[in-house]
C-alpha positions as CSV (number, residue, x, y, z in Angstrom):
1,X,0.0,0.0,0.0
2,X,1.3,3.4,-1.1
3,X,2.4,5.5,1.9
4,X,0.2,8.7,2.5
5,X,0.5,12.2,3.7
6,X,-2.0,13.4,6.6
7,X,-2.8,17.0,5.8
8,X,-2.9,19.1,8.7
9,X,-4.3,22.8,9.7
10,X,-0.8,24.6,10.0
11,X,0.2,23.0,6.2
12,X,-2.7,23.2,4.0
13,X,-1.4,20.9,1.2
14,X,-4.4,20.9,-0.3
15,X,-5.2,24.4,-0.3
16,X,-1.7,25.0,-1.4
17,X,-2.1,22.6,-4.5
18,X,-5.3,24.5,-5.7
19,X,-3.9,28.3,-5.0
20,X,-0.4,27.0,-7.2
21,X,-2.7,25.3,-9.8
22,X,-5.0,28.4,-10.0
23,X,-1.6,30.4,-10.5
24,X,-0.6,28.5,-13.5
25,X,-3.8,29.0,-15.1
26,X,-4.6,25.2,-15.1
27,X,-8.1,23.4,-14.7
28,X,-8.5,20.6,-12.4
29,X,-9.2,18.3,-15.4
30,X,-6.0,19.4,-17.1
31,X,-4.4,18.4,-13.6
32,X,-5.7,15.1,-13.7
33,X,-5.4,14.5,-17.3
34,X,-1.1,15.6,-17.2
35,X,-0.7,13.3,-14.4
36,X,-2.7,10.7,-15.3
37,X,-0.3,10.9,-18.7
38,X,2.6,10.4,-16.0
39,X,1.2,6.9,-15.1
40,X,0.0,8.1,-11.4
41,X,-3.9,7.0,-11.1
42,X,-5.8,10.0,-9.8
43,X,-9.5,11.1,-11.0
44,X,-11.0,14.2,-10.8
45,X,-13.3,13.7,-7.6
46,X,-9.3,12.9,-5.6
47,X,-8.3,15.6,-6.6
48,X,-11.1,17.7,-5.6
49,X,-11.2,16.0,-2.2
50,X,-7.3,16.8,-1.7
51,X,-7.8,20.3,-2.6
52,X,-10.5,20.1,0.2
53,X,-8.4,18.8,2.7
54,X,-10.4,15.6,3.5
55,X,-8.1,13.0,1.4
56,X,-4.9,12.4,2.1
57,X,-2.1,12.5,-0.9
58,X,0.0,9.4,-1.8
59,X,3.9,10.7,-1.7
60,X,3.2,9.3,-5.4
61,X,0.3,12.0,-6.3
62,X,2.3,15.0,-4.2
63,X,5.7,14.1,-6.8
64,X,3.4,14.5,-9.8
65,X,1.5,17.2,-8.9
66,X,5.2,18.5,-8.1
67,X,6.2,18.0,-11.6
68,X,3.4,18.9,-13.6
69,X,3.0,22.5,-11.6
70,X,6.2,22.4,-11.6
71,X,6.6,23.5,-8.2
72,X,8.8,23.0,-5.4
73,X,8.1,20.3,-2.3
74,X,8.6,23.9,0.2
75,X,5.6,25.7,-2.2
76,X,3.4,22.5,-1.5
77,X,4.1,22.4,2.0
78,X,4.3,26.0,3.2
79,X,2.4,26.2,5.9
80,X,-0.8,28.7,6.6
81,X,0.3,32.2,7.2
């Protein structure tokens, strides 16, 4: 079983994924669709829940989401100011 990352209140993974995606201009679907082309299985409905904080994030899913924002690990981690 892939290992998975707890979100927490003081790091807002989710909330830092949608603000980072929203940045770049980019639609959940296209999300999905790039990382799906990476060979990491995610649908739209995960990712929705991520963004929401109420599913946790396979280190898998965080390193794609990394690469396709192309973002840093510190960006997807900040914490809440």
């Amino acid at each position: 079983m892939e290992p998975k990352i707890k979100q927490s209140p003081t790091i807002p993974i989710g909330e830092n994924i949608r603000r980072i995606r929203l940045e770049k201009g980019m639609g959940q679907t296209e999300l999905v669709r790039q990382i799906q082309l990476l060979g990491v299985p995610l649908t739209r409905e995960s990712l929705v829940k991520m963004e929401r904080g109420i599913q946790h994030i396979s280190a898998v899913q965080l390193r794609a989401i990394r690469d396709v924002l192309q973002t840093t690990y510190d960006a997807l981690l900040a914490e809440k100011s």
